[in-house]
C-alpha positions as CSV (number, residue, x, y, z in Angstrom):
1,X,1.9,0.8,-25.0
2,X,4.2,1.2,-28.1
3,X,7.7,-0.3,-28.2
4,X,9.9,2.2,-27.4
5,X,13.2,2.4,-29.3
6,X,15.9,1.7,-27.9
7,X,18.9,3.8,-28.6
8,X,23.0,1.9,-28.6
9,X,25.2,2.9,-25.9
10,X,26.8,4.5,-29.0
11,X,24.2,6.5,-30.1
12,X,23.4,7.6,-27.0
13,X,26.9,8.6,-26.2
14,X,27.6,10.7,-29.4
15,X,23.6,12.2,-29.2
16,X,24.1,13.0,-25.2
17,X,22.9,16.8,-25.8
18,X,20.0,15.9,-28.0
19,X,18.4,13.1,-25.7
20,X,19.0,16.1,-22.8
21,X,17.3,18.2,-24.4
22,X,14.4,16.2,-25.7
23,X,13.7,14.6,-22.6
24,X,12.8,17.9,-21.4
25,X,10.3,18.9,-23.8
26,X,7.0,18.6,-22.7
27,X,4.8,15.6,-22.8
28,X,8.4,13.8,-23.6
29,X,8.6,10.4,-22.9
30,X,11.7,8.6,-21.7
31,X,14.8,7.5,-23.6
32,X,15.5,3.4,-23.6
33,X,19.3,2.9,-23.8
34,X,21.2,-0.3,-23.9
35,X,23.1,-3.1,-26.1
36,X,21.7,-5.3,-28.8
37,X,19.0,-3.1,-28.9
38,X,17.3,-4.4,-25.1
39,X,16.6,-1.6,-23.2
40,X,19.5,-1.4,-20.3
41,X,18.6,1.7,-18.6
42,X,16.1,4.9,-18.8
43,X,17.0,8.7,-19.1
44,X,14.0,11.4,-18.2
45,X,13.5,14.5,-17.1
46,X,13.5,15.2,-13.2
47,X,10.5,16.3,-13.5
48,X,8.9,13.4,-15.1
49,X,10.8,11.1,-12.2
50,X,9.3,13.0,-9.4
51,X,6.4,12.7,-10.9
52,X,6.5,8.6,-11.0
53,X,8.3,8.8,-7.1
54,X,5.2,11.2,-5.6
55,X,2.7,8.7,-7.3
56,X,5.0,5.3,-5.8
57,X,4.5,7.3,-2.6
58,X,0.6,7.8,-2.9
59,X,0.1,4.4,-3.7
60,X,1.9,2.7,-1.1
61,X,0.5,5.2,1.4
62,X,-3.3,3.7,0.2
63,X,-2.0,0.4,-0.1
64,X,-1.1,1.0,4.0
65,X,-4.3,2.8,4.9
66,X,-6.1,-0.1,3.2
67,X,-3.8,-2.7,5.0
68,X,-4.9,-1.1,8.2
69,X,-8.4,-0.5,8.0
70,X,-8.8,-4.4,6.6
71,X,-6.8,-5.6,9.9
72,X,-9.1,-4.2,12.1
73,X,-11.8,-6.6,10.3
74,X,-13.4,-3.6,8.4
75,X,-13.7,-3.6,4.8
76,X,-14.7,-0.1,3.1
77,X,-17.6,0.2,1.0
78,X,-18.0,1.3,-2.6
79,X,-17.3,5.1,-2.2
80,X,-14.6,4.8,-0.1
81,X,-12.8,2.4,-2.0
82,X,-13.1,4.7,-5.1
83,X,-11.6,8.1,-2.9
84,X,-8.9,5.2,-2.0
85,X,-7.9,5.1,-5.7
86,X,-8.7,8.8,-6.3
87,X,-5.9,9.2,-4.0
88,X,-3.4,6.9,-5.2
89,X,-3.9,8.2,-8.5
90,X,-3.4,11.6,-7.7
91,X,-6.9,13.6,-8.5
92,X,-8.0,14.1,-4.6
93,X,-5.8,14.7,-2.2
94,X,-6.0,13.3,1.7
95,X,-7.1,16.3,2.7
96,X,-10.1,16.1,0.1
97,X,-10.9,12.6,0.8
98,X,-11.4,13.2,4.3
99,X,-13.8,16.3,3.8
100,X,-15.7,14.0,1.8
101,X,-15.6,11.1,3.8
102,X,-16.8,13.0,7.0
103,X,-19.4,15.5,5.1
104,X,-22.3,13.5,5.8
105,X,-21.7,13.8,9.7
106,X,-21.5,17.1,9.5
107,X,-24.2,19.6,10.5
């Protein structure tokens, strides 16, 4: 990952509008702001935040199923491990890594 630059408190006081507005563009990436040039705090889009909450969510949500399935003294095999992290990282949903999972015992 790139150093990202890091704009003053000053700059990013008398550029408010512009780091608004390109925050929202897509594919943008955050804005670093803070003093002495060390990043202090982060400005994105909403969009991009919900983003990073739902995926927080979806990980700890694995990281619990996991937990439980490993205190009952299971431990899941290959393929379920990798619809485990399909899930945490967002391309299958529960609902898709349960049809799979239970597929095979269906008729």
């Amino acid at each position: 990952m790139a150093t990202p630059e890091i704009l003053s408190v000053r700059e990013f006081r008398a550029g408010l509008t512009g780091v608004l507005k390109q925050v929202q563009k897509p594919r943008a990436g955050p804005v670093f702001v803070g003093a002495h040039r060390k990043a202090e705090a982060v400005v994105m889009s909403v969009e991009q935040y919900e983003r990073l909450q739902a995926a927080a969510v979806r990980r700890a949500a694995v990281a619990e199923a996991l937990a439980s399935v490993r205190a009952e003294g299971l431990e899941p095999g290959p393929e379920a491990l990798e619809r485990f992290q399909a899930v945490a990282e967002g391309r299958m949903t529960p609902e898709e890594a349960l049809e799979k999972a239970l597929a095979p015992y269906r008729r």
